[in-house]
C-alpha positions in Angstrom: -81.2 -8.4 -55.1 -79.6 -5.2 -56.6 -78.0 -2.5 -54.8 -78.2 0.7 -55.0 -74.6 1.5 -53.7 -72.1 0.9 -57.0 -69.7 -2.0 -56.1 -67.0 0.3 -57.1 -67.3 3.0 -54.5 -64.4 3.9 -52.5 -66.8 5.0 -49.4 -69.1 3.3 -46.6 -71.5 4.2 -44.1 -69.4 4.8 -40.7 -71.9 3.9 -37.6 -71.9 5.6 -34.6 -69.8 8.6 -35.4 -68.3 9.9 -32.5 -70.7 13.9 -31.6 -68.9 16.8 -31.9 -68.0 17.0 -28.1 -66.7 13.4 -27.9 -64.4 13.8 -30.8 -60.7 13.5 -29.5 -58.3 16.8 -29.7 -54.9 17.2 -28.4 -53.8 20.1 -25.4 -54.3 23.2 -27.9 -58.0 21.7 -28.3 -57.2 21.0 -31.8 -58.7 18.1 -33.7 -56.5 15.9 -35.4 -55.9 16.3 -38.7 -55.5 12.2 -39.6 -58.1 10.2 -37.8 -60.5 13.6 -37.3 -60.9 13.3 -33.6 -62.3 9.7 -34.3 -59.0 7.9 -32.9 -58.9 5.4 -35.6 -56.7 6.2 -38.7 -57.3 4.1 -41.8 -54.4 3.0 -43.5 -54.7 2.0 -47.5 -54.3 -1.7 -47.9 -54.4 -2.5 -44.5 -57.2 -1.7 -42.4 -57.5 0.6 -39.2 -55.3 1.0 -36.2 -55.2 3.6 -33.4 -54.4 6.8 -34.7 -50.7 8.3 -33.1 -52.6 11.0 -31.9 -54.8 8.3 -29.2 -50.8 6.7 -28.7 -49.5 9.6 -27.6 -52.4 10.7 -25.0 -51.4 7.4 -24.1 -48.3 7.6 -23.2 -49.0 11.0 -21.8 -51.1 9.2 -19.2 -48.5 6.4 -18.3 -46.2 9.0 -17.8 -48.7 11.3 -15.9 -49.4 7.6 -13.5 -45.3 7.3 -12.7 -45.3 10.2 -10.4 -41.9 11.9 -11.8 -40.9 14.5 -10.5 -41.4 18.0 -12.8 -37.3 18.4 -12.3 -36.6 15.0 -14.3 -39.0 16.3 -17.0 -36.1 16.7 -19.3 -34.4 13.7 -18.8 -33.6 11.2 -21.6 -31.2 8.5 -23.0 -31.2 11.4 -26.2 -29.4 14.4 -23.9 -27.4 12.0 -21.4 -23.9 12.7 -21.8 -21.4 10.7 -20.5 -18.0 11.5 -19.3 -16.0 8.6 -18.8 -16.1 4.5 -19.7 -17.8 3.7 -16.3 -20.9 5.9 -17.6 -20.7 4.8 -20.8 -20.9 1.1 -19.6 -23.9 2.0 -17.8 -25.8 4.0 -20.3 -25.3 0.8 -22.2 -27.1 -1.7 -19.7 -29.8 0.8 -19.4 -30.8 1.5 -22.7 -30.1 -2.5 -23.5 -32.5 -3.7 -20.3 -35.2 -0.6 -21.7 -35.4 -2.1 -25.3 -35.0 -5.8 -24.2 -37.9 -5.9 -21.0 -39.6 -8.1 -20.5 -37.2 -10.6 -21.9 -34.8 -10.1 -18.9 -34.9 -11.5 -15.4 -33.1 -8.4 -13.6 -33.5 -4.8 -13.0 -30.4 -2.3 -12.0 -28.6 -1.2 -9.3 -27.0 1.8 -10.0 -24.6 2.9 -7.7 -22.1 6.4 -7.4 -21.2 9.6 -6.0 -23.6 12.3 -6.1 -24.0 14.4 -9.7 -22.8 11.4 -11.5 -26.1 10.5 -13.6 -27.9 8.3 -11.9 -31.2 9.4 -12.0 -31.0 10.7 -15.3 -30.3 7.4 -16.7 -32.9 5.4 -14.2 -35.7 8.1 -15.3 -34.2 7.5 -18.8 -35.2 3.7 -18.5 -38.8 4.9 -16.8 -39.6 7.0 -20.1 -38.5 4.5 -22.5 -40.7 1.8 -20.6 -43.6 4.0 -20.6 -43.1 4.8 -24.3 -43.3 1.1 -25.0 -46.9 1.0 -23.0 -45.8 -0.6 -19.7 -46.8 0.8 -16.5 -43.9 2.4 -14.1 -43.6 4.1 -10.7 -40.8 6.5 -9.8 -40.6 7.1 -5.7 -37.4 8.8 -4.1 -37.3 6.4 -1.3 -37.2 9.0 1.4 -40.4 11.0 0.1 -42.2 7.6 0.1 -41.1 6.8 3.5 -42.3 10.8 4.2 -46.0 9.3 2.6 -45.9 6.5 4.8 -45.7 8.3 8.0 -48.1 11.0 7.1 -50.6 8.0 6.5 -50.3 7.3 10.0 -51.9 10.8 10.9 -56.0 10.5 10.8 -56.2 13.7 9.0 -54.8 12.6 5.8 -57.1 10.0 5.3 -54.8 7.8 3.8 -53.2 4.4 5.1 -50.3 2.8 5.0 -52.0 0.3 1.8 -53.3 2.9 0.0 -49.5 4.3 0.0 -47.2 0.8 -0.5 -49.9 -0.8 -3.1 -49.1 1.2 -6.2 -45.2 0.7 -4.9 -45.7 -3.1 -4.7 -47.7 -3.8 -7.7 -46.9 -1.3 -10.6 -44.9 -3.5 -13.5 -41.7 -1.3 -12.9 -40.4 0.8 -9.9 -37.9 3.2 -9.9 -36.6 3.6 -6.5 -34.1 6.3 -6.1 -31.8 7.5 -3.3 -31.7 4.1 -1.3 -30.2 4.0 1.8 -30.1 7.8 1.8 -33.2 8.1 4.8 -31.4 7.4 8.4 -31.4 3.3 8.7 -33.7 2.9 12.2 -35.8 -0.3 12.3 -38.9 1.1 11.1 -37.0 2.4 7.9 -34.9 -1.0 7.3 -38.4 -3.3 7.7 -40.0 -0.6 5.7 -37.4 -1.7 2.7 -37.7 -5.3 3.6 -41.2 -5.1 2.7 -41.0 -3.6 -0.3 -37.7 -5.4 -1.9 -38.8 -8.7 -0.3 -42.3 -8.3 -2.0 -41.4 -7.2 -5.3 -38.6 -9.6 -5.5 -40.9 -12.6 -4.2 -43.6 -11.1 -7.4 -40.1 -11.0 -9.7 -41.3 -7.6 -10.6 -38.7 -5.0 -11.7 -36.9 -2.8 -9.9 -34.4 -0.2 -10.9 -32.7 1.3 -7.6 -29.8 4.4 -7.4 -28.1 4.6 -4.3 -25.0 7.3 -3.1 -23.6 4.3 -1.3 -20.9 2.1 -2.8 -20.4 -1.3 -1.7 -16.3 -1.0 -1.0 -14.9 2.3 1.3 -13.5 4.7 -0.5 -12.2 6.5 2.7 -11.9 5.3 6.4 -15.5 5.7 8.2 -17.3 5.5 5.4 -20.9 4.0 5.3 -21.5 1.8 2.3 -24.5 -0.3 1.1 -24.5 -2.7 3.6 -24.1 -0.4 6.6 -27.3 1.5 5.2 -29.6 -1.4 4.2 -28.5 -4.3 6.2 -26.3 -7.4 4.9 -29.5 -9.7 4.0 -31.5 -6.7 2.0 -27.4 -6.2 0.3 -27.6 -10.0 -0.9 -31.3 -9.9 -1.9 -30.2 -7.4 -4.4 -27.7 -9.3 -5.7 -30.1 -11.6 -7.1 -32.7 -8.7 -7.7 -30.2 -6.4 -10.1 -27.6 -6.0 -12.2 -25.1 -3.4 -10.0 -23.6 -0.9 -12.4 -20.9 1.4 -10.2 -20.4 5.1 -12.0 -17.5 7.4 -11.3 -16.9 11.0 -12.5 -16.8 14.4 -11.3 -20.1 16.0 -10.2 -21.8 17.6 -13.1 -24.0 20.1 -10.9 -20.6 21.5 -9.6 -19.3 21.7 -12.5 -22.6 23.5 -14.5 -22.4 25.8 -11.6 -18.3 26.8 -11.7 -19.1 26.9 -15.8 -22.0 29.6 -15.3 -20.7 33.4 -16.3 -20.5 35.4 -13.2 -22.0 38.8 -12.8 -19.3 41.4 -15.3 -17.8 38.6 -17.4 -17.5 38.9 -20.9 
């Protein structure tokens, strides 16, 4: 039966074209200008895909899911700058462990002084994760245990489950400041339930902690004190410890800023 359409046309009928309101646009409201708000780019010789424009809201929205904090917004492997071969060593297990997951069996436990880049390089890890499409969860462990308690207050209306669920199930936590809250029982069975549960799922977990495992001076608390020996040797297993040393870099931004009347 002939056909009216020429064998040699370069178009085709597109069904179900998105309406004018459902077409996709980006923050400025602006449609984009490769897929046309469809979501779909066409690329010659080899079909359709998802437009970067629908990759990119995505991300946006993995990132938006991970709770960080608006200070961290800036933080990335790209503008971490480190100072000394401990740092160095570490920026190199984090950015390794980001582009090898999920071939790898062990998270990181980063450990050092304040102001030494800890966080920076854990949210670093969080960012590149998300960028790859899996789902992360960053929690400074004392605002979670903050969470926790407030559940326990009617007028929230929120419970302890609804609090620890996201913490115990998301594909990769960032836990950050460990040992920093005081260590009563509540707060040490508070972090048995979590490690113990996400290590008994062998889901990853990427911890900082002020607290080093050796004294550095006489009284000193380290890692154990703070978390208990059998949570200490669960972690073992858990993570990769990376120690870093250095000077901290908030001091020293703050005795580099001009004072008032310097040239």
């Amino acid at each position: 039966m002939p056909s009216n359409i020429s064998k040699a046309s370069k178009f085709r009928v597109v069904p179900n074209l998105p309406e004018k309101e459902s077409l996709f646009r980006d923050q400025d409201g602006e449609i984009c200008d490769i897929c046309y708000g469809t979501g779909v780019e066409t690329v010659a010789g080899k079909g359709a895909r998802t437009c970067h424009c629908r990759q990119r809201d995505s991300h946006s929205g993995f990132l938006d899911r991970a709770k960080l904090p608006r200070r961290y917004a800036d933080c990335h492997f790209h503008n971490y700058k480190p100072q000394n071969p401990s740092q160095v060593a570490a920026f190199s297990k984090a950015s390794t462990l980001t582009m090898e997951y999920p071939a790898i069996d062990q998270g990181l436990l980063l450990m050092g002084t304040v102001g030494v880049g800890k966080t920076h390089l854990a949210v670093s890890i969080l960012k590149g994760l998300t960028e790859r499409g899996f789902t992360c969860l960053f929690y400074e462990f004392g605002t979670l245990l903050k969470e926790i308690q407030d559940s326990y207050n009617p007028a929230t209306k929120t419970s302890e489950l609804g609090v620890l669920a996201p913490v115990l199930n998301t594909e990769i936590l960032v836990l950050d400041e460990l040992g920093a809250s005081k260590p009563t029982d509540w707060v040490r069975d508070t972090m048995a339930h979590i490690i113990n549960s996400r290590y008994n799922d062998q889901k990853l977990t990427i911890f900082t902690t002020n607290y080093l495992d050796e004294r550095k001076r006489e009284k000193e608390e380290t890692l154990e004190d703070r978390i208990g020996v059998r949570l200490r040797s669960r972690l073992y297993e858990m993570c990769r410890t990376v120690e870093l040393s250095g000077q901290d870099f908030r001091r020293s931004k703050g005795q580099n800023r001009e004072r008032p009347g310097s040239v």
